[in-house]
N, C-alpha and C positions, 0 to 999 in steps of 0.2 A: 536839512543840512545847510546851514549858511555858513559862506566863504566872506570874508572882508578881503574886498580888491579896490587897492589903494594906486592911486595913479599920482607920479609927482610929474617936474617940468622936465627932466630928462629927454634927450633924444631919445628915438624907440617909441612915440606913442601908440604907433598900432599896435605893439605886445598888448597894449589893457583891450583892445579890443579881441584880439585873440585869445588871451587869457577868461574872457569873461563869455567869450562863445565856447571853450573849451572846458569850463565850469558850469555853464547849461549845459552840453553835452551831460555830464558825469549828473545832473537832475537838482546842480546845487542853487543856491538864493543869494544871491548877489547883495552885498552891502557895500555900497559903492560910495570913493570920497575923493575927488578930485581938486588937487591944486588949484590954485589959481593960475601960475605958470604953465602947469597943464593942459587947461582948457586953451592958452594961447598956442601951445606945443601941439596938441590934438587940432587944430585951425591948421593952422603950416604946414603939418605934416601926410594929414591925412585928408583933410579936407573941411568944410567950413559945415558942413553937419554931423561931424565925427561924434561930438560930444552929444549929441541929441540920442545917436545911435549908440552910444553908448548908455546913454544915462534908461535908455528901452531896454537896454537888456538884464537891468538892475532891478530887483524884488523893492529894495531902500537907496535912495539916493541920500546922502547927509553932506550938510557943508561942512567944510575945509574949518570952519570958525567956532560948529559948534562942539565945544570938549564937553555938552552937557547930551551929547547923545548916545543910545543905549553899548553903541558898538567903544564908546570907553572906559566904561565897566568892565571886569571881569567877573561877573556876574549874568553878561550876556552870552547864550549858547553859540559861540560858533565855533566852528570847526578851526579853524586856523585863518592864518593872511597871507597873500602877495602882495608883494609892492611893486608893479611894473607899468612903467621902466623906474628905476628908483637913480634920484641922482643922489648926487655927491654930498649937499645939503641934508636932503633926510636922511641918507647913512648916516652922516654924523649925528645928528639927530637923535636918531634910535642908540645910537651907537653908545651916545654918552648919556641917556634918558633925559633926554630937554625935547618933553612933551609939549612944545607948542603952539600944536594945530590937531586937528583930529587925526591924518592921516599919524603925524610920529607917535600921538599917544597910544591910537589903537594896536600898533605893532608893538608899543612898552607894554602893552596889557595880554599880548601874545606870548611875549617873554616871560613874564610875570606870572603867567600863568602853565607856563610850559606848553605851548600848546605851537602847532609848527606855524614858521615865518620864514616866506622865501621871496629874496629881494635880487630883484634882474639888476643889476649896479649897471649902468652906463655909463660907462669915460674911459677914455683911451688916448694919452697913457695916463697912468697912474702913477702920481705923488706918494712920499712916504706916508701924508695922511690920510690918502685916502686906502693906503694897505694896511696901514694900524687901524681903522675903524672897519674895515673889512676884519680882519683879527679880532678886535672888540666883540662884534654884533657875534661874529661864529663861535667866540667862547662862550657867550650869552644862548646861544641855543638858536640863530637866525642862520638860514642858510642861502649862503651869498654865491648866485646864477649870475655871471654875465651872460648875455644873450650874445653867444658864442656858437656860429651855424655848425649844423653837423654836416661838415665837408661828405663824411665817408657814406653818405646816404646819395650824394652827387643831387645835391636839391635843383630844381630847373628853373627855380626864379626867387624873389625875394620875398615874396609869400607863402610859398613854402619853407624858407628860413624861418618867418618868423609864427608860424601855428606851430613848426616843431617845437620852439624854445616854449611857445608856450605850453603846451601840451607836455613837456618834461619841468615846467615848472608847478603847474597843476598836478601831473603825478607826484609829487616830492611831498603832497599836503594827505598823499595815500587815503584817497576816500572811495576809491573803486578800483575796477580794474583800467590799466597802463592805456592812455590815450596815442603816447609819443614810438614812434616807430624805430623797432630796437634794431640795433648791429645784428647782421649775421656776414659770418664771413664768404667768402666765392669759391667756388668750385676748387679745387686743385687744377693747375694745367695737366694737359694731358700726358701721359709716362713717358719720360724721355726726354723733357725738356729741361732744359736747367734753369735755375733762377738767383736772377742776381739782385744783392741790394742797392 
């Protein structure tokens, strides 16, 4: 079972590290393709070995430059792609099919082939263009996750925000059973009290 996990320069680089321990979890083969903005974004953010740890946790690593490798094809087996954190550039990208690096081709060839593509969009706020290319991609068959915490879970730190967003973005590629920790609701208060909104 291989996953293509595409990493652009986005803020959020630890989603690709989360994403890609959360896709080992599930027993999948990492085809991994990192920016170049990335790799300075993954330095900054998480720290100055990030991408090493990252690129360990990858079956395939492929550069950014080559559109002559297997994961451009759609003829190669995999399961589907994330794109996290995915900015504003490769949404467009995808969005409009201007294949011009491996990470936008390979999610053109996800499309293309109907196969799932789920992109963590990062930015806030958002321009009309970048809600028309959000629009684009999701007519196209890509489904567009901002990495949006799940309050209602009362997460205790920012590491636990982001293994949830990923672990609900790896569920979304439906290759096992559900990693991301679902809603249940609370108790009723006890008889007799009233409640207000």
């Amino acid at each position: 079972m291989r996953v293509v996990l595409g990493v652009s320069g986005a803020s959020g680089a630890v989603l690709a590290l989360d994403c890609a321990r959360a896709l080992i979890r599930l027993g999948a083969e990492i085809d991994l393709v990192v920016s170049t903005m990335a790799e300075r974004t993954l330095a900054a953010e998480v720290g100055p070995g990030a991408l090493s740890d990252l690129r360990g946790l990858a079956a395939r690593v492929h550069a950014q430059r080559d559109l002559g490798a297997s994961i451009a094809s759609g003829s190669c087996p995999v399961a589907g792609m994330i794109v996290a954190p995915c900015s504003m550039r490769s949404l467009a990208a995808i969005a409009h099919g201007f294949d011009d690096g491996l990470l936008t081709r390979a999610a053109g060839v996800q499309l293309k082939e109907r196969r799932p593509l789920v992109l963590l969009a990062r930015e806030a706020p958002l321009t009309l263009a970048h809600l028309d290319n959000m629009l684009a991609a999701t007519r196209m068959g890509a489904v567009v996750l901002p990495p949006v915490p799940a309050f209602y879970l009362r997460p205790q730190d920012l590491a636990e925000v982001t293994a949830q967003v990923a672990a609900r973005a790896v569920d979304l590629l439906r290759l096992g059973p559900p990693l991301a920790r679902s809603w249940a609701p609370r108790q009723p208060a006890p008889h007799g009290g009233d409640h207000h909104d």
